[in-house]
N, C-alpha and C positions, 0 to 999 in steps of 0.2 A: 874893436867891436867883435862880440861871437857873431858869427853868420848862423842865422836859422835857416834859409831857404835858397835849393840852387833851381835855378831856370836853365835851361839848353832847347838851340833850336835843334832841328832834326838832321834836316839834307846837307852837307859841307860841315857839320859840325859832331855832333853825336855819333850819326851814322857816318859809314867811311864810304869810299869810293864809292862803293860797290852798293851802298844804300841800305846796306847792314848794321845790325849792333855786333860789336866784336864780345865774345866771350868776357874778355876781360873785362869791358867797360858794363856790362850787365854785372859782376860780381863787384865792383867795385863802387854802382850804383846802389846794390842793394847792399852791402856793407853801410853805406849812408842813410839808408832811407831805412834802416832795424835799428840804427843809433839816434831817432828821431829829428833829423835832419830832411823838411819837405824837400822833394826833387819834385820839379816841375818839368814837364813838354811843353814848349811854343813853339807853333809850329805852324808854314802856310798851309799844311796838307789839311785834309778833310778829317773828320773825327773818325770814322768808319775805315780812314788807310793805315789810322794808327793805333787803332785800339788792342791789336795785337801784341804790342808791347806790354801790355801792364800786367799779366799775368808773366809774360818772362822775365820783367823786370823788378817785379814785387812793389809797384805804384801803387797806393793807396792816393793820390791827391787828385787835385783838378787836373783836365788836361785842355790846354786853349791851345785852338786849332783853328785854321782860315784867317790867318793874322789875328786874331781874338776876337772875329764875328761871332763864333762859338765857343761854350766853355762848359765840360762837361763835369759831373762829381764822380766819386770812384764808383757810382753805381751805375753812370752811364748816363744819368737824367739830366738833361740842357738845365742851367743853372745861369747863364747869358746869352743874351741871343740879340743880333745886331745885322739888319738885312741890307740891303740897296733899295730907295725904295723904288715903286715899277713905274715912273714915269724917268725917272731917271736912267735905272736899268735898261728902258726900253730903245732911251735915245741910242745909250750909246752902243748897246747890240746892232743897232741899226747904219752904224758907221760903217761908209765901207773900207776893208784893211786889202793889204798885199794878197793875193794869192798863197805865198808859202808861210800866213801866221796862219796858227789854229786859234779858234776861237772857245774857249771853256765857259762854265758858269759850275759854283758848285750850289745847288739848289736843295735844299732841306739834305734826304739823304739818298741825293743820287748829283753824279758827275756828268755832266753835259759836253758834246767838242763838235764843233764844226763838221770836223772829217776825219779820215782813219788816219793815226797817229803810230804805227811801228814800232819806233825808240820809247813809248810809253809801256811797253808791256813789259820789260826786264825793270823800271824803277817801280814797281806796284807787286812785282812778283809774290813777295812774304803776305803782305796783306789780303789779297786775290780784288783790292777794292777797285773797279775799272769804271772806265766811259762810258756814254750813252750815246749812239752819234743822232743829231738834231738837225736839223731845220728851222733854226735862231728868228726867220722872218715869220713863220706860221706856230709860235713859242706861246703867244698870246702872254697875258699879265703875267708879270716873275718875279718875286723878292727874291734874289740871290745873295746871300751871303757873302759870294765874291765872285766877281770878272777875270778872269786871266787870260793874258796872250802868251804862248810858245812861238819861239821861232829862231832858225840855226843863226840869221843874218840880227846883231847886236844895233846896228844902223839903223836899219828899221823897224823895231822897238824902240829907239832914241826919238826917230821921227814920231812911232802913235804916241809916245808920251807924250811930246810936247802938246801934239795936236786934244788930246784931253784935255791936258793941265788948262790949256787958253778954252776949252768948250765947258769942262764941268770941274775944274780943281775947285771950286765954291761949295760944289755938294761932293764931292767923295774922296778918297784919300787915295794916291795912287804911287807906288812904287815898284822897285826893280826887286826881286828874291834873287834871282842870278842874273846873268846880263843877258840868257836866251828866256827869261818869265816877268812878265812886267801884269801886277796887281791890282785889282781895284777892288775896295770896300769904301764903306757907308763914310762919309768923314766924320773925323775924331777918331773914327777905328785903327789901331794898330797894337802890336803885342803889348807896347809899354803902356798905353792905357789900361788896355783889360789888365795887366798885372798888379797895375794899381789898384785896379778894383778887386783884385783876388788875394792880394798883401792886406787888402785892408779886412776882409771877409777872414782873414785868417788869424788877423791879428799880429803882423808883420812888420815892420816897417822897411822902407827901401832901401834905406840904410845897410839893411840885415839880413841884402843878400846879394847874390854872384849870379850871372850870369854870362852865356857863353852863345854867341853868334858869329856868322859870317857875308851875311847879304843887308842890303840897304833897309831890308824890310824887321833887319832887327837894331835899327839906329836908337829908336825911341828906347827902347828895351836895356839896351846898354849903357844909354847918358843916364836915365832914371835909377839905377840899382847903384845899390855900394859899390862895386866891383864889378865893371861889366869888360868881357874878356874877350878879344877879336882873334878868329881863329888865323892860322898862317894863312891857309888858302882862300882869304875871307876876299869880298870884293876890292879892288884896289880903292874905289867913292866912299867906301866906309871907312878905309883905315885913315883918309884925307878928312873927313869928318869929323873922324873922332881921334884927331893927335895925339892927346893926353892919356888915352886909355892903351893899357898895355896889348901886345900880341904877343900867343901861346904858338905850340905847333901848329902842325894840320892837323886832318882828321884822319888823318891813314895811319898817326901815330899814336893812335888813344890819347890826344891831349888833354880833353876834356877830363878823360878818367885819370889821369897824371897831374893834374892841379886839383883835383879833388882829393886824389891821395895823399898829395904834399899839403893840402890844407888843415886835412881833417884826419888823417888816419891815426898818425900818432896819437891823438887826444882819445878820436871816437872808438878804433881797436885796441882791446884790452890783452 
């Protein structure tokens, strides 16, 4: 089958260590995307951390952001939109966590977090898109988009999952991004749905495209697409989930941009 559309998450995948686009993988995306071949973002971040990319990258498509509670057009206008709703919200901001999680919400178009976070300023640096710090019990009503917890101890994430899953896995969807970010959105939400819904607004079929992740929160994403591609550094629960499906490099070696190349270059460069 010809592939029309490539998807990639951002953090462990696209971007390398350091949370960057390498030169290359920017020329080799737009090589694709002048050959008329859609390049998609999915991505946990907020729309506002990555909108910076599309002008260096030559994006004209959607871009779905917050696990796909949002989804923008190439003009920037919310084109899906998928909140928590606030009694929901409300319980579980109300939960009480460890002392060393941070607590996030990402709300319309600002970043929320319990308390000063440090290690967050160098992963946001390119975009300048930063926190608000809050007071989550005096927040009053919140449709948030998405809930996140940070924290260095992998353990205790394990624990507030579970302790969710048995309080509200009924209304929302909750997964691991890395093993220190564990997610909540609205249930049904996650990348592979909205992309479904964005294959199909395109004219796409699932079939008829590739995709490339590394954390739990791109499981759906992967099973759903013709080709979906677990990166080397990807979470170990994913690559155990998804057997069948191939693994590329990491992302310190431009793999994303190295299986694009070897997919399409030959055909699409003249």
């Amino acid at each position: 089958m010809k592939y029309k559309a490539v998807i990639s998450d951002l953090d462990g995948t696209l971007l390398n260590s350091k949370h960057t686009v390498s030169d290359y993988t920017k020329e080799v995306v737009r090589n694709l995307s002048e050959k008329g071949i859609k390049f998609f973002i999915a991505t946990g971040r907020h729309y506002l951390d990555i909108v910076h990319l599309r002008g260096k990258m030559n994006l004209d498509t959607f871009f779905i952001t917050s696990n796909g509670a949002r989804v923008h057009d190439s003009e920037g206008r919310v084109i899906l939109k998928h909140n928590i709703d606030k009694k929901t919200a409300a319980e579980i901001l109300s939960l009480e966590v460890d002392e060393s999680i941070f607590v996030n919400i990402y709300k319309d178009d600002k970043w929320f977090i319990s308390k000063e976070n440090e290690m967050l300023k160098d992963f946001h640096s390119e975009s300048d898109f930063f926190y608000n710090l809050i007071d989550f019990s005096n927040m009053g009503d919140c449709e948030p988009m998405k809930i996140f917890y940070l924290c260095e101890e992998e353990e205790l994430l394990i624990s507030l999952h579970n302790r969710l899953e048995e309080n509200f896995g009924d209304r929302v969807n909750i997964t691991f991004s890395t093993p220190n970010c564990l997610e909540i959105m609205k249930k049904g939400v996650s990348k592979g749905a909205t992309i479904t819904e964005i294959m199909d607004i395109e004219g796409i079929s699932l079939e008829a495209a590739i995709a490339f992740g590394d954390g739990l929160n791109d499981y759906e994403m992967l099973k759903l697409v013709g080709k979906g591609l677990i990166m080397g550094n990807a979470h170990t629960k994913l690559k155990e989930a998804l057997p069948e499906n191939e693994v590329i490099g990491s992302n310190d070696e431009h793999s994303v941009a190295e299986y694009i190349k070897n997919t399409f270059f030959e055909k699409l460069i003249s």
